[in-house]
Backbone as a ProteinNet text record, in pm:
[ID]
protein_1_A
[PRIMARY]
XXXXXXXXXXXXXXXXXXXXXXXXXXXXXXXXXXXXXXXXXXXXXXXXXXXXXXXXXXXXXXXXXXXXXXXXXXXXXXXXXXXXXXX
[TERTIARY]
12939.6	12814.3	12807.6	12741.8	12702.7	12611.1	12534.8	12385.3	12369.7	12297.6	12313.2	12144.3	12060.7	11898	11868.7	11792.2	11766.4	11588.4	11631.7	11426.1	11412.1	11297.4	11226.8	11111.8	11074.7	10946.6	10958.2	10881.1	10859.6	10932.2	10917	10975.2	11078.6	11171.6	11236.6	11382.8	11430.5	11575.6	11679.3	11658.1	11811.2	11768.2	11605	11605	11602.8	11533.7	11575.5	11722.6	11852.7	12029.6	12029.1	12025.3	12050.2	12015	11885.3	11848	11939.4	11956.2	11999.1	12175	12250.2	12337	12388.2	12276.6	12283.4	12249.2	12173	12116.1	12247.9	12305.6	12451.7	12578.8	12566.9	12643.5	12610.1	12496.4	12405.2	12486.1	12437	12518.5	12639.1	12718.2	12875.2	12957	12851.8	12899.6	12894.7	12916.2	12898.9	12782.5	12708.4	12620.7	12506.9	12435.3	12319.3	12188.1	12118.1	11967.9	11912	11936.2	11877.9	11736.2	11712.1	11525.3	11517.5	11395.2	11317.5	11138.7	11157.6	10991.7	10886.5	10807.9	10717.3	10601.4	10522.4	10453.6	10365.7	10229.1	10194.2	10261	10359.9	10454	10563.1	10605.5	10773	10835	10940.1	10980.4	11157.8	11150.7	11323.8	11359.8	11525.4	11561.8	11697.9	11742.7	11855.4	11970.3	12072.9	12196.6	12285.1	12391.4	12513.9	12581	12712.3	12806.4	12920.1	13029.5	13151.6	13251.2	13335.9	13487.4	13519.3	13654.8	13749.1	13855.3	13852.9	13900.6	13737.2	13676.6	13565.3	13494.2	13513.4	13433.9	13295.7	13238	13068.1	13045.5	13006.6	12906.3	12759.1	12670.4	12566.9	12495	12430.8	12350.5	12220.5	12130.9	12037.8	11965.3	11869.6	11782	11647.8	11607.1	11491.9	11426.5	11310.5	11269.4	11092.8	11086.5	10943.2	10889.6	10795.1	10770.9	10808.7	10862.8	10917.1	11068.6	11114.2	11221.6	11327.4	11452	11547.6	11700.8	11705.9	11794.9	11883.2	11968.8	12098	12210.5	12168.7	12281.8	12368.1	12482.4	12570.5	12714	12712.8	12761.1	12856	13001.7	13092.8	13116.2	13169.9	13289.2	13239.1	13296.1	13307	13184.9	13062.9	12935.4	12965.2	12851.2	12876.9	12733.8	12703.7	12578.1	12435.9	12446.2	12360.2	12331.3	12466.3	12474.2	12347.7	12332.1	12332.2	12149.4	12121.8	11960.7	11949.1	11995	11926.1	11908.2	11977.7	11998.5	11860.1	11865.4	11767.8	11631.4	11599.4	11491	11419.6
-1336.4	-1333.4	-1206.2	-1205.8	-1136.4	-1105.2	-961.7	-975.2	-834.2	-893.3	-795.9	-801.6	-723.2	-680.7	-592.2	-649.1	-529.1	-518.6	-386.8	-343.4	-332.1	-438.7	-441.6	-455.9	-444.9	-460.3	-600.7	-703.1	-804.3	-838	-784.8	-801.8	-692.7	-607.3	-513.8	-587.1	-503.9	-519.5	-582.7	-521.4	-537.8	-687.3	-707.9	-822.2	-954.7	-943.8	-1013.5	-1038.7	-967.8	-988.4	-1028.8	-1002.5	-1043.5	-1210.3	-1279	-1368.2	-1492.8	-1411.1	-1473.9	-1535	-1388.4	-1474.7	-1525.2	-1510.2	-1626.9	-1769.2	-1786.1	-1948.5	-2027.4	-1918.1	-1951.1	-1981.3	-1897.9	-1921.7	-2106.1	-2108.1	-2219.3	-2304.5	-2300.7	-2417.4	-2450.5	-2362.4	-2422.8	-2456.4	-2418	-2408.4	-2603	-2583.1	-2688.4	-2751.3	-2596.9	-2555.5	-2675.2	-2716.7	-2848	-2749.6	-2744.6	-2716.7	-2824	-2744.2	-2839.4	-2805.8	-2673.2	-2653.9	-2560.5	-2509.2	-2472.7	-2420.9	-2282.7	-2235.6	-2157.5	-2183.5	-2029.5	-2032.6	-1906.9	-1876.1	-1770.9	-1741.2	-1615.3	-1489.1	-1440.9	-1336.2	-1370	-1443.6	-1504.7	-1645.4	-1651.9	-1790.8	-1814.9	-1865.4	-1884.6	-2036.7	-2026.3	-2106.4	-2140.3	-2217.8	-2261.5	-2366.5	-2321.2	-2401.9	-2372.6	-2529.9	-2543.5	-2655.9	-2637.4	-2697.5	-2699.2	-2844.7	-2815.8	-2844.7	-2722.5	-2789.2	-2906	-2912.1	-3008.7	-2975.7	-2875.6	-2813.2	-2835.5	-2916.4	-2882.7	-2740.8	-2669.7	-2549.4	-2522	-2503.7	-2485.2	-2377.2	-2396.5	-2292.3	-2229.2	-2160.9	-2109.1	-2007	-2007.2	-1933.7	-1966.8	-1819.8	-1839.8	-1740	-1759	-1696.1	-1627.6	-1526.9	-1468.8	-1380.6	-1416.4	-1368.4	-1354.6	-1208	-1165.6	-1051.9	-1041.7	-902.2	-784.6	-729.1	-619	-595.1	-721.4	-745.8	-890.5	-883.7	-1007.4	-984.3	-1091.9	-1090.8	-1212.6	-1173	-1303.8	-1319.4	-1427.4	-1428	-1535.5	-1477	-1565.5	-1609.4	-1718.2	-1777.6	-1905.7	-1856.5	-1945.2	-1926.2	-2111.9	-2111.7	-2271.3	-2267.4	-2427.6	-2473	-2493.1	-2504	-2659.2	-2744.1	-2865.1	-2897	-3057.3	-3067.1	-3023.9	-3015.1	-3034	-2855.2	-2747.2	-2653.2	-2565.6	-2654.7	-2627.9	-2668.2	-2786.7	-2821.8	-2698.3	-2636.5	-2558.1	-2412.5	-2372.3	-2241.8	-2259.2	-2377.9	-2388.8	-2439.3	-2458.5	-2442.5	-2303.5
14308.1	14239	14155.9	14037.7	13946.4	13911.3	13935.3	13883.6	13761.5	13619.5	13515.4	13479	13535.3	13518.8	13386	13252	13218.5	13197.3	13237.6	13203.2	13055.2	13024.3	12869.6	12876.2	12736.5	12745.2	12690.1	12638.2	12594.7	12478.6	12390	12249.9	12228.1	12312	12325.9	12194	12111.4	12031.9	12165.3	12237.5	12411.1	12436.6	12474.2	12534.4	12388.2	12296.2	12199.5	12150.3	12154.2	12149.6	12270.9	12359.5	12461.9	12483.9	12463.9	12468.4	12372.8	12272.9	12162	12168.5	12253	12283.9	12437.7	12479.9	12599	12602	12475.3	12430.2	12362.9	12294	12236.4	12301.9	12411.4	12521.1	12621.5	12632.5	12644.1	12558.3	12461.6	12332.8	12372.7	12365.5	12380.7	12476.3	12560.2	12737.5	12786.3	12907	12947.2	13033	13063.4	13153.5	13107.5	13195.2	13193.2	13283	13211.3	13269.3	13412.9	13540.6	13653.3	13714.7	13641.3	13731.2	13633.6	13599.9	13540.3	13637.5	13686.8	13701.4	13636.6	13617.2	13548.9	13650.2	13602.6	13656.5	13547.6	13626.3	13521.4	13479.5	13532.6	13550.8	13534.9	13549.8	13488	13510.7	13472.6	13427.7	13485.1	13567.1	13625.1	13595.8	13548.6	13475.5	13558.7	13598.9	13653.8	13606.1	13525.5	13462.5	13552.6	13547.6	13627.5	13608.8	13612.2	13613.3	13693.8	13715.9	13806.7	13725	13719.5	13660.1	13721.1	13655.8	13670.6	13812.1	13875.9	13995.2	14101.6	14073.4	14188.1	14201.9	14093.9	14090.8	14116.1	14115.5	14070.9	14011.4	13917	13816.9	13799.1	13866.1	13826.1	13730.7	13634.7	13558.3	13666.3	13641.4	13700.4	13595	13518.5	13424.9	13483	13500.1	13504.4	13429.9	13394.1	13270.2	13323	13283.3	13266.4	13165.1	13136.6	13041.5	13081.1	13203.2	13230.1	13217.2	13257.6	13290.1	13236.9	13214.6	13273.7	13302.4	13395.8	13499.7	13470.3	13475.7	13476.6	13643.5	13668.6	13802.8	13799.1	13801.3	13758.5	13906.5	13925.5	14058.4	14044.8	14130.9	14060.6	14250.5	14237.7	14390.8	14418.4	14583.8	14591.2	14683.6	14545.6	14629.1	14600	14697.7	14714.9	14628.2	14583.7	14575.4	14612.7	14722.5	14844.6	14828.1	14832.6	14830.4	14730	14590	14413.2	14453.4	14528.8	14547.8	14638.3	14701.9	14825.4	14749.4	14638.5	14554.7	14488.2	14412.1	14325.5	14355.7	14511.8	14548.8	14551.7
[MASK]
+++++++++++++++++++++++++++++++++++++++++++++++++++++++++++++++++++++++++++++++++++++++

């Protein structure tokens, strides 16, 4: 697991590039959007995918006006594994 946090403010230059090429990354990836939360304070976003080796892939997006967080999670999670993360 991988976790890369940065403190911003809302409309920060870091968190605007940053956003920009993670949506891009999004695009070309293979990654599929499986949950999606918000709230008044922030908004968590959950993409994943499995290779062709049975891999599993997680992006996990967190995003608030102070802050965002990317967690990123690779290995041999099962289905069942991917619903229990993203609860």
């Amino acid at each position: 697991m991988k976790i890369l946090t940065l403190n911003t403010t809302t409309n920060s230059q870091a968190k605007v590039s940053f956003q920009k090429e993670l949506n891009s990354l999004l695009k070309r990836g293979r990654y599929e959007q499986m949950m999606e939360t918000r709230n008044k304070s922030d908004q968590s976003t959950v993409y994943g995918y499995t290779d062709n080796k049975g891999v599993a892939h997680l992006l996990i997006i967190v995003n608030s006006d102070a802050e965002m967080s990317l967690l990123v999670m690779r290995g041999n999670l099962t289905h069942e594994d991917l619903e229990k993360i993203a609860k």
